[in-house]
SEPA-956305 format. One line per field, with one value per residue: chain; z, y, x of N, C-alpha, C, O in turn. Coordinates in steps of 0.1 Angstrom, whole numbers, plus 2048, in hexadecimal, padded with zeros to 3 digits. Layout:
# SEPA-956305
chain <- (A;...)
nup <- (Z;...)
nnorth <- (Y;...)
neast <- (X;...)
caup <- (Z;...)
canorth <- (Y;...)
caeast <- (X;...)
cup <- (Z;...)
cnorth <- (Y;...)
ceast <- (X;...)
oup <- (Z;...)
onorth <- (Y;...)
oeast <- (X;...)
This chain:
# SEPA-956305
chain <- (A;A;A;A;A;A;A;A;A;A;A;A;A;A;A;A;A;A;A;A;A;A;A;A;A;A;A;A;A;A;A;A;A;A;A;A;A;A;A;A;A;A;A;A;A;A;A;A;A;A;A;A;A;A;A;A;A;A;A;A;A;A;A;A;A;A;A;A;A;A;A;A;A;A;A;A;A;A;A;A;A;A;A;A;A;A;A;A;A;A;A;A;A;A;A;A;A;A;A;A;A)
nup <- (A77;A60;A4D;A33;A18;9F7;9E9;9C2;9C0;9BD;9A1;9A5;9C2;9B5;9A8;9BE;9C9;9B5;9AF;9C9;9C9;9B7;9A0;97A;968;94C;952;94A;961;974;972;991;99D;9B9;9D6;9EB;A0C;A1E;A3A;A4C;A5A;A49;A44;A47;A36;A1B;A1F;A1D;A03;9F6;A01;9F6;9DB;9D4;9DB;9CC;9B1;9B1;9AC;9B8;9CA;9D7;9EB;9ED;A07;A29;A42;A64;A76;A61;A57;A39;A1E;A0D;9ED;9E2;9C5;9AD;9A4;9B5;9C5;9C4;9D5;9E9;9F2;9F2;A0B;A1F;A1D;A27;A40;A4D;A4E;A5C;A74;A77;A80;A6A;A4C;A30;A14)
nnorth <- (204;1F2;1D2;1B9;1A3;196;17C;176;182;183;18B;19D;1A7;1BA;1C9;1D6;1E7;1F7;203;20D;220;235;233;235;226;225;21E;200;1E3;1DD;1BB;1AD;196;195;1A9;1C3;1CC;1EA;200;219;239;257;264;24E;23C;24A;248;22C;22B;233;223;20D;20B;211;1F9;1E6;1DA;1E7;1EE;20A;212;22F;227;232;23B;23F;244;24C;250;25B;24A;23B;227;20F;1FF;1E8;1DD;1C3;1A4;189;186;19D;1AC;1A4;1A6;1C5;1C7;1BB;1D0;1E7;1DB;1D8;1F0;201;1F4;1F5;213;221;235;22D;237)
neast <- (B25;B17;B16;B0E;B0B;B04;AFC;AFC;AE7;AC3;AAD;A98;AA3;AB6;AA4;A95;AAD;AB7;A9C;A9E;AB6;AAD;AAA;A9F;A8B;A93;AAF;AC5;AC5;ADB;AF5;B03;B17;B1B;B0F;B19;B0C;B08;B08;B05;B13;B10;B32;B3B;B36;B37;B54;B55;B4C;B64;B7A;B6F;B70;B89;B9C;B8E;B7D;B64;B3F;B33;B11;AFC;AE0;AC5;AAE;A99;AA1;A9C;AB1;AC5;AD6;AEE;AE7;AFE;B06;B18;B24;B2E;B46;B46;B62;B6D;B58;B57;B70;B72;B5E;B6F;B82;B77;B6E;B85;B96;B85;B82;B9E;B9E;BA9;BB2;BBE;BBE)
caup <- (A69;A5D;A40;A2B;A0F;9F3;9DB;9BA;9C4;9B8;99B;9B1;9C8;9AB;9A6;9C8;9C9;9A8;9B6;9D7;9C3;9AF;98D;972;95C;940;954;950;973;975;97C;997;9A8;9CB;9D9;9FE;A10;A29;A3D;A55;A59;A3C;A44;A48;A26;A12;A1F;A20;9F6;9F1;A00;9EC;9CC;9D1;9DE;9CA;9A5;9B0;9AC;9C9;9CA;9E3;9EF;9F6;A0F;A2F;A51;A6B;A79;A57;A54;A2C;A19;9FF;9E3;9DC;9BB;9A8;9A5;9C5;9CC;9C8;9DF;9F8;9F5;9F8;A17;A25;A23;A30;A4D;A51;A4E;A69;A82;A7D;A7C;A65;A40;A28;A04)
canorth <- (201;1E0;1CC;1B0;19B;18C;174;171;18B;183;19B;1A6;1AF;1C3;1D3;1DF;1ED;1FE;20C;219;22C;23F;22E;22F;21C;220;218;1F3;1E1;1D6;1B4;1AA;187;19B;1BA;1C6;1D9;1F5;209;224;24B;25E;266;243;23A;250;245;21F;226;231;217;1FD;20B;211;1F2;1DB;1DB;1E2;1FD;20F;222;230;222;23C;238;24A;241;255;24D;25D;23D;239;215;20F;1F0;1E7;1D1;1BA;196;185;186;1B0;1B0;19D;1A8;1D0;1C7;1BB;1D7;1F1;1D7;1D7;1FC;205;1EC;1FC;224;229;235;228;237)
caeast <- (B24;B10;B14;B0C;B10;AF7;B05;AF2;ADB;AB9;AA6;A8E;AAE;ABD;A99;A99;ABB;AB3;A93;AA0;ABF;AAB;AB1;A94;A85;A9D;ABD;AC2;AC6;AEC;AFA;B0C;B17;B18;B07;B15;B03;B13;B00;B0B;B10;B10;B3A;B42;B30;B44;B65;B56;B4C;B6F;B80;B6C;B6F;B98;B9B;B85;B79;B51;B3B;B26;B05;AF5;AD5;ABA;AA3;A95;AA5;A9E;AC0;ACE;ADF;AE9;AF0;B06;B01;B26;B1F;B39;B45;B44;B6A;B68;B4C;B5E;B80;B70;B5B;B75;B8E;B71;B6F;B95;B95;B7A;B89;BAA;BA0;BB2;BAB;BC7;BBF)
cup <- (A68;A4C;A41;A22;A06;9EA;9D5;9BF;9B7;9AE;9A3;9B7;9C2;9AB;9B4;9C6;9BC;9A8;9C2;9D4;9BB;9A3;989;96C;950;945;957;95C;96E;97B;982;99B;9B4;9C9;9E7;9FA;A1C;A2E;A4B;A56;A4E;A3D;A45;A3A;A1D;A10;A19;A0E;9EF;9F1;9F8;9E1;9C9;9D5;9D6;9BA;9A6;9AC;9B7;9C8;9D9;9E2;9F6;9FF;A1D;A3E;A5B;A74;A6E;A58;A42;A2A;A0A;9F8;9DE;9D5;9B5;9AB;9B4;9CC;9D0;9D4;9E8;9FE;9FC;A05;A1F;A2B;A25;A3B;A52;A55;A5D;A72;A87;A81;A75;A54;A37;A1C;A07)
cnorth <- (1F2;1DE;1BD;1AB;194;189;173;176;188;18D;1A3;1AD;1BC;1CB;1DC;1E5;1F5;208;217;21F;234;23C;22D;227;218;21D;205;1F0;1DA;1C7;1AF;19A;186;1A9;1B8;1CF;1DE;1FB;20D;234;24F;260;256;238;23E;249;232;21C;228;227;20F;200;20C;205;1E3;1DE;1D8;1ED;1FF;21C;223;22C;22E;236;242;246;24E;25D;256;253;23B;22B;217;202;1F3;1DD;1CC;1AF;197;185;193;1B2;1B2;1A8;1BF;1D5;1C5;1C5;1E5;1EB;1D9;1E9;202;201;1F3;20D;229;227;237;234;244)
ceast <- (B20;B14;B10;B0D;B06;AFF;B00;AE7;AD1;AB3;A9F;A98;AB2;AB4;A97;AA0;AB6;AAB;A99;AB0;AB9;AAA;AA5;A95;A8D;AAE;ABA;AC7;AD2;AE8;B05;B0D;B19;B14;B11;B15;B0C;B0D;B07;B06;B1A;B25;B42;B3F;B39;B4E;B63;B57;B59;B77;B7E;B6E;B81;B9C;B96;B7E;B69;B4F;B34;B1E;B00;AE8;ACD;AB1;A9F;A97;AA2;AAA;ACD;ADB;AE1;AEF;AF3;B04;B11;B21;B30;B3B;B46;B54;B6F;B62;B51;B68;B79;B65;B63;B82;B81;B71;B7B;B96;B8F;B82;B97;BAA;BA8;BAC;BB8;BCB;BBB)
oup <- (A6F;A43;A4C;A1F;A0D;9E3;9D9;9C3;9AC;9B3;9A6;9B4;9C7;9AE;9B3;9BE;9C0;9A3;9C2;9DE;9B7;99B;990;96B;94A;93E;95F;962;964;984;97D;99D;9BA;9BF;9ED;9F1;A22;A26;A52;A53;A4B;A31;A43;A36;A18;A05;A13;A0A;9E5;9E7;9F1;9DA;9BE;9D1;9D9;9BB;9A1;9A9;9BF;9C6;9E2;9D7;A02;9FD;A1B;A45;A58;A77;A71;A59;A3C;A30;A00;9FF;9D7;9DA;9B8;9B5;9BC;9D8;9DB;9DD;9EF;A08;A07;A09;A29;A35;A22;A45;A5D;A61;A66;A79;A93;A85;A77;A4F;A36;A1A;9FF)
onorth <- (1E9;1E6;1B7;1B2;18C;190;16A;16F;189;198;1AF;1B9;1C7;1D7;1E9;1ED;1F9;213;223;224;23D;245;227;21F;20D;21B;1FE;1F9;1D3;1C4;1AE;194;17C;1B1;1AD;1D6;1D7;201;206;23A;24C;25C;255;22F;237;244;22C;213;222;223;20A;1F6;208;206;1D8;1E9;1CF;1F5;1F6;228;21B;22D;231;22B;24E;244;259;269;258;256;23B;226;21D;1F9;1FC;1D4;1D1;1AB;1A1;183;196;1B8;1BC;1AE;1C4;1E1;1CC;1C4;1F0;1F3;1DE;1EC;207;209;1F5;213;234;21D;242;238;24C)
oeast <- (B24;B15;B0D;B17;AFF;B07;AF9;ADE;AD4;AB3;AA2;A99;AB1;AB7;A96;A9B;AAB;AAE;A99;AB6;AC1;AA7;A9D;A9F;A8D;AB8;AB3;ACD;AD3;ADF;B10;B02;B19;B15;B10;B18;B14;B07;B0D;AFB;B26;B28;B4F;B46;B42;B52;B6C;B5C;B5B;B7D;B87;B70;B86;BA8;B9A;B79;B62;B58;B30;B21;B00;AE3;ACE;AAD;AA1;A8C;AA7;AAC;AD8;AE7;AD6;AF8;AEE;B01;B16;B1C;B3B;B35;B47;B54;B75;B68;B52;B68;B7C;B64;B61;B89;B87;B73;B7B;B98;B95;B89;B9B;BB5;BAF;BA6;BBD;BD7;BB8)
């Protein structure tokens, strides 16, 4: 599993992410003061969007796109100490194998 972190994700950013979920034209583009990003296997996604959202006051979409790998990524949005705090307890999580919630 990989992640990352954007702080004050750029418009353009948001327009991406917006695009590669699917979202039209009449959904406005949310904002956030972080995005992470997640990417993995589709079973470790799931568990990784529950964690963050029981864990952490964000939201999380899935990120379409077309891996060969069937690798999927997730956009965990919300303030920046959300972001944190729910990357950190999927890090915590993983490391330990164990699934809490």
């Amino acid at each position: 599993m990989e992640m990352k972190m954007i702080k004050n994700p750029s418009p353009g950013t948001i327009e991406i992410l917006m695009r590669r979920k699917g979202t039209g034209k009449t959904e406005k583009p949310y904002h956030a003061d972080a995005i992470g990003l997640v990417q993995g296997k589709m079973i470790e996604m799931i568990v990784a969007a529950d964690i963050a959202e029981k864990a952490a006051g964000v939201t999380v979409a899935d990120i379409r796109g077309s891996c060969p790998q069937n690798m999927i990524l997730l956009a965990i949005s919300g303030d920046t100490v959300a972001v944190e705090s729910a990357l950190s307890e999927i890090k915590e999580q993983e490391l330990n194998g164990s699934y809490r919630y």
